[in-house]
C-alpha positions, 0 to 999 in steps of 0.5 A: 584552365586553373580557376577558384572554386572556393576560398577558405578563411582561417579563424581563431573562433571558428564557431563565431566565423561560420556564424557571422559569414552565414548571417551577414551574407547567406550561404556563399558557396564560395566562401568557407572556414575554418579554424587555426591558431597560425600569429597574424597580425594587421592586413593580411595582404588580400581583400575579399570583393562581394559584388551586387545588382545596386546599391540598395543591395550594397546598403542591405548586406553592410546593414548586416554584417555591421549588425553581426559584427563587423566594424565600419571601415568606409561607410558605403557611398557614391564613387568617383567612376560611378559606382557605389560601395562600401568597406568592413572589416569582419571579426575575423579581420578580413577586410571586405568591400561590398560594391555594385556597378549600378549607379541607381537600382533597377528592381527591388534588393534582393541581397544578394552576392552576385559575384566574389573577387578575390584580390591579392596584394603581391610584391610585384604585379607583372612578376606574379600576373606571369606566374598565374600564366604559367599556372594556366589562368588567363588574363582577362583584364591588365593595366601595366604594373598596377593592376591584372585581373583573370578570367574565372573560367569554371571557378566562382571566384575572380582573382585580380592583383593589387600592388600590397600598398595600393590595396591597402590604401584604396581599401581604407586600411594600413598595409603593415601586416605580419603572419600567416594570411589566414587565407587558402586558396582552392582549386587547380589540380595541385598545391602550390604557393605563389610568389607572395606565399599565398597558397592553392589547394586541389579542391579534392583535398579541402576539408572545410 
């Protein structure tokens, strides 16, 4: 079954990038950096989810990345479905919700990132949720045309797809955007690129 070991993120200032995911979040063994120089303009076309116990923990880490750097997108608050979460962009322009299912805290904040959701926001979700089928990821979630998340299997990363113009919209930001992503997907047993151009890397072959 194809799973997300880790993702790489592409920055222009790599020392500044490595610095700002350490400190804002701790070690995140699902998250790495790297550097390139590729034009990218406005959204990239994903959003990164960091999932935690409650919302104190939510408040804690978007303390932090505020405080290192990142620029408020949606101050964190209560959800309309019951949950509590936030949204930032990083210096790197990565555009980050830090939520947490929990509707009150049951134990004291740990900061802690319990769970990474990387969503893509594709041109046609039934078109790109039928060629991560046939990539070997299953479907662990599908609502129609809207929406498709999978299971992680062995990964450490969730990968669920979004509508472009719908994450965009439901992440606060505009959905206008030109360039590389600045994104590399890694795991599975070969490199490939899915409809929308995002890319998968065997984890072998990634250098950090």
């Amino acid at each position: 079954m194809t799973s997300i070991d880790h993702l790489v993120l592409e920055a222009t200032d790599l020392g500044a990038a490595q610095d700002f995911y350490t400190r804002a979040f701790g070690p995140l063994p699902q998250l790495t950096v790297s550097e390139s120089t590729a034009p990218s303009t406005g959204f990239r076309g994903f959003t990164l989810g960091l999932d935690a116990a409650g919302p104190a923990d939510v408040d804690r880490l978007y303390r932090a990345a505020i405080t290192v750097g990142a620029s408020e997108v949606k101050a964190p608050k209560k959800q309309f479905w019951g949950g509590y979460s936030g949204v930032l962009c990083s210096p790197d322009r990565a555009i980050i919700k830090i939520a947490a299912n929990a509707k009150k805290d049951e134990g004291p904040s740990t900061g802690k990132v319990e769970r990474v959701v990387l969503l893509l926001g594709v041109t046609s979700v039934k078109a790109t949720k039928e060629f991560y089928v046939s990539q070997g990821m299953e479907i662990a979630k599908s609502f129609g045309s809207k929406y498709a998340e999978f299971a992680p299997g062995a990964g450490r990363v969730t990968l669920g797809l979004y509508k472009r113009a719908g994450l965009a919209k439901e992440f606060g930001v505009a959905p206008e955007g030109t360039g590389s992503s600045r994104l590399r997907i890694v795991g599975g047993a070969e490199s490939f690129a899915d409809p929308d151009g995002f890319t998968w890397e065997p984890a072998r072959s990634t250098v950090a």
